[in-house]
Structure formats: structure tokens, C-alpha cells
GUBA-406739 format. One line per 8 residues: for each residue x, y, z of C-alpha. Coordinates in steps of 0.02 Angstrom, whole numbers, plus 50000, padded with zeros to 5 digits. Example, Ala and Ser with C-alpha at 12.3 -4.5 7.8 and 13.67 -1.06 7.14 Angstrom:
BEGIN
50615:49775:50390 | 50684:49947:50357
***
This chain:
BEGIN
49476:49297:49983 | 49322:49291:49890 | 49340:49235:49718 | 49265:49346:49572 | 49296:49496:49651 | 49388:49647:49604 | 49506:49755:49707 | 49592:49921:49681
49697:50036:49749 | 49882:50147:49729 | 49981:50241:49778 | 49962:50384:49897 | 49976:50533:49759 | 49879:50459:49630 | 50010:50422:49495 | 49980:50225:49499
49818:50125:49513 | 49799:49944:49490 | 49651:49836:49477 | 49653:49632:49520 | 49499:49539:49473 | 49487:49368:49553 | 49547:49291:49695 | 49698:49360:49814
49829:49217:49901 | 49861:49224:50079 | 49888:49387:50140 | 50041:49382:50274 | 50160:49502:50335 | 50348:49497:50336 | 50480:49532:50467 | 50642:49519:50374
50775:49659:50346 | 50738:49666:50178 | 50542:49696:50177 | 50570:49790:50341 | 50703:49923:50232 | 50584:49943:50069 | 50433:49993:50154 | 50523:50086:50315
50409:50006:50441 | 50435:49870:50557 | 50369:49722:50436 | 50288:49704:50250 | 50108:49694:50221 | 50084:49597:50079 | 49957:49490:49985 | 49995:49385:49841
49887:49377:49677 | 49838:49232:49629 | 49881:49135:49439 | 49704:49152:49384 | 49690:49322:49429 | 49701:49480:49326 | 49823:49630:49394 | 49807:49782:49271
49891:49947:49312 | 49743:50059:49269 | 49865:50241:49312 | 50039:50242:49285 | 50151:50108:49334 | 50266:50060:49485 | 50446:50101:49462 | 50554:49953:49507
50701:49915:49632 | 50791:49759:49614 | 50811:49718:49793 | 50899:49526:49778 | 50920:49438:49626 | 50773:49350:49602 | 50642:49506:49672 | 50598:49670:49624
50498:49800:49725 | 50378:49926:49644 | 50336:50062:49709 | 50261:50262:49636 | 50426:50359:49548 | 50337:50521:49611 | 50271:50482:49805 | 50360:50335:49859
50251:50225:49920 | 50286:50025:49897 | 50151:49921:49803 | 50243:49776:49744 | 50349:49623:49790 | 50400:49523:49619 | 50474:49351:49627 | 50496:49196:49513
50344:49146:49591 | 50225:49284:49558 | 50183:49462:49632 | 50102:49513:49793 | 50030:49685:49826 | 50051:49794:49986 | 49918:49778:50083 | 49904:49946:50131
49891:50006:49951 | 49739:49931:49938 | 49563:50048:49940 | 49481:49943:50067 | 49636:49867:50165 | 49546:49810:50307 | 49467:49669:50201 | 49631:49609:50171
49671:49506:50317 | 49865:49442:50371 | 49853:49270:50403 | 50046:49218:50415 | 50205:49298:50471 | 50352:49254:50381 | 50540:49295:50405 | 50515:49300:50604
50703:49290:50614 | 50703:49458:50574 | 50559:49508:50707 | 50571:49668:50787 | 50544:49605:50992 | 50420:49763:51020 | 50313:49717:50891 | 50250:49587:50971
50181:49736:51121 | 50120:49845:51008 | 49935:49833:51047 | 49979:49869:51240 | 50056:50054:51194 | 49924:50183:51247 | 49820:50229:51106 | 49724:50388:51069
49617:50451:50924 | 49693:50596:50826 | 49566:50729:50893 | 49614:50701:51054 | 49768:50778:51042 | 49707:50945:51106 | 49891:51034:51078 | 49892:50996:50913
49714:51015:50833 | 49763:51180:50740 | 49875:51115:50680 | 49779:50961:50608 | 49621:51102:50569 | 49752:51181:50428 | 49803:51031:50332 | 49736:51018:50198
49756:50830:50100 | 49855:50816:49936 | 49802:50614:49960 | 49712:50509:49837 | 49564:50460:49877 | 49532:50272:49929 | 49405:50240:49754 | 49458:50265:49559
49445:50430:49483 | 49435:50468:49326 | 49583:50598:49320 | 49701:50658:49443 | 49748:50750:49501 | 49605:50878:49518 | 49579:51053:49414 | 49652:51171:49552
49533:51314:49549 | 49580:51444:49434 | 49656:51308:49305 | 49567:51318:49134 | 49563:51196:48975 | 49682:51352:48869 | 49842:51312:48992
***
């Protein structure tokens, strides 16, 4: 991962932000029960941060599980969503927490003893974009997103119209 760079991203309502500036470690995802429980998915996207880089929580701060005794997950006290994976030897980030998570790129699997079989098929399911989903697309046309965006804000969440500075 390029070195001298920063990265951001949080959680999915906003509470939590975090900056890193530097270098990430490898970025890997992980099959074991564990990781597979705390972010209710199939495996763990993670990415380490490395020693000479800078994590600061810019919004908020996760709220923390200990999971074993040596690691702690964070994650947002008001959405949910996992961020963190702490261990004696340093913290790693969830990938998909991450503004601009396709730059973060999985380059090991670890805990394969815990693999889910199907995963390995996943890219032969039949795939269709959103729209296409022609029963559905009034549905889709009245939701209206509550999600942060994927870039720093300065507040959040946004003046509802009709809110005022008096309260």
C-alpha cells in the first residue's frame, strides 16, 4: 500500500471516523468462526496498520468487544458496524469501512479451517445489478439513505430541514 498516504473511513451512520496516515500491512481476509460471528458474513475483511503509521479516530470512537483474551473488536455503539480487530500485535481495520475500499486489496486468507465450502463458488452465482430487479424498483425509488457518505464531513449528521440553531 502506498506509503505516505492517508485513508479514511467509519462507520455506516456516521458516529465514528478514523484517519491512518502512512502505510497499511497486508490486507487479507479471515475465515474463522470467530471473525466470521463479529462481522455476520462469511469471512473478515481486514487490513492491518502498520507501526509507523498514524490511526486517529477523527468522530467518535469504536465501542469494544473482547472476543478472546488477547483481542478486542471495535465496532459503532449506535449502528453496529465492525471496524476493528485489536491484538498484542497491533490493530487492523475492516476493509469495508474504508471510503475507498476497493483500493484495499486482500492478498491472504487466513483461518481456512474455518472456510465456508460455497465461498469458494461465489463468483459463479448469477449476478444482476440492482435496477434490474424490475419487481422491486419502487420499492428501491422510496428509500431514501440515512448512510454516511464515503468522504469526511464536517458534522453529522445533517440539519434536517426545519431544524434551527434555537433547538
Amino acid at each position: 500500500m502506498s506509503e505516505g498516504k492517508t485513508w479514511s473511513g467509519g462507520c455506516q451512520c456516521g458516529a465514528v471516523r478514523f484517519r491512518i496516515s502512512g502505510e497499511l500491512g497486508k490486507a487479507s481476509i479471515c475465515h474463522c468462526r470467530m471473525c466470521q460471528k463479529a462481522f455476520g458474513a462469511f469471512y473478515a475483511p481486514l487490513v492491518g496498520v502498520r507501526e509507523n503509521s498514524e490511526l486517529t479516530w477523527t468522530r467518535g470512537e469504536p465501542q469494544r468487544f473482547q472476543s478472546s483474551n488477547v483481542v478486542a473488536r471495535g465496532f459503532c455503539g449506535k449502528c453496529g458496524t465492525p471496524l476493528t480487530y485489536e491484538a498484542p500485535d497491533g490493530v487492523a481495520i475492516a476493509i469495508g469501512a474504508f471510503d475507498v475500499p476497493e483500493e484495499v486489496v486482500p492478498v491472504i486468507q487466513y483461518g481456512v479451517e474455518g472456510k465456508l465450502a460455497y465461498t469458494d463458488h461465489m463468483a459463479e452465482l448469477p449476478a444482476r445489478r440492482t435496477e434490474e430487479d424490475e419487481e422491486t424498483l419502487s420499492f428501491l425509488a422510496s428509500i431514501v439513505s440515512h448512510q454516511h457518505p464515503d468522504h469526511d464531513t464536517e458534522t453529522w449528521p445533517p440539519a434536517q430541514s426545519g431544524d434551527n440553531d434555537n433547538g
